[in-house]
N, C-alpha and C positions, 0 to 999 in steps of 0.2 A: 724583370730582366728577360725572364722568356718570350715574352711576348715583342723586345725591344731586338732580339736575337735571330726570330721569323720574320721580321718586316725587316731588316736588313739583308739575311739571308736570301729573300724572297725575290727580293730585287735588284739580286744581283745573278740570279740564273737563269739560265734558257727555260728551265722544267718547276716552276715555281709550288708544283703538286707533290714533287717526291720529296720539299724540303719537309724534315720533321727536328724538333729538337726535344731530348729528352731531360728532365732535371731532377738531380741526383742530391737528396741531403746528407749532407756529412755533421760531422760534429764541429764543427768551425770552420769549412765552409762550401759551398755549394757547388756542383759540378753542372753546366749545361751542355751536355753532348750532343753536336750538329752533325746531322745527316743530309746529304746533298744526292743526289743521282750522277751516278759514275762521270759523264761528260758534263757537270758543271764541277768536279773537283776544283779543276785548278782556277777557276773563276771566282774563288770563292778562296783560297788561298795565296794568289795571285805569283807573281814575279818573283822570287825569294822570300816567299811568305809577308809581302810587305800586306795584303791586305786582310788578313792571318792577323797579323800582328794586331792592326789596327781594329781590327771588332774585335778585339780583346781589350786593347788598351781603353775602348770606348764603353765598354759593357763595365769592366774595372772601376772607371770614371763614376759609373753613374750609381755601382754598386756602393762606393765608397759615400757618398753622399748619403744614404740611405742608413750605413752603418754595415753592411753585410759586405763579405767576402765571398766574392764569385771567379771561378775561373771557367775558361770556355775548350773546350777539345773537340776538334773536329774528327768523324771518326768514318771512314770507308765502309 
C-alpha cells in the first residue's frame, strides 16, 4: 500500500522529492501518513478534498482485497 501511495503521490506534484509517506501499525489497522511539500498541498488534496477522497477510497479498495484495513492521512 505504501508503495501504491508514493507513485500516486508522486505524480501528482510539482516536487516529487519531498513526497515521503510514513506507515504506522496499529492493532486493526494501518495508518499511512503523506507528506507533500507545502506548494503541492492542495494538488494533492484537490478542489473539496475530491482527490483526498479518491487515494483514499483507492488505497481502501485495494487494501480490502488483501484483507487489511488501511486508512490514509495527509499531514502538513
Amino acid at each position: 500500500m505504501k508503495d501504491l501511495l508514493l507513485y500516486i503521490a508522486k505524480n501528482l506534484v510539482d516536487d516529487p522529492d519531498a513526497v515521503n509517506v510514513t506507515q504506522i501499525e496499529g492493532e486493526n489497522e494501518t495508518v499511512l501518513e503523506l507528506r507533500v511539500a507545502e506548494g503541492d498541498m492542495g494538488k494533492v488534496i484537490g478542489r473539496q478534498g475530491r482527490i483526498a477522497k479518491e487515494i483514499r477510497t483507492l488505497i481502501k479498495s485495494v487494501a480490502m482485497k488483501s484483507g487489511k484495513r488501511v486508512s490514509v492521512e495527509i499531514v502538513d
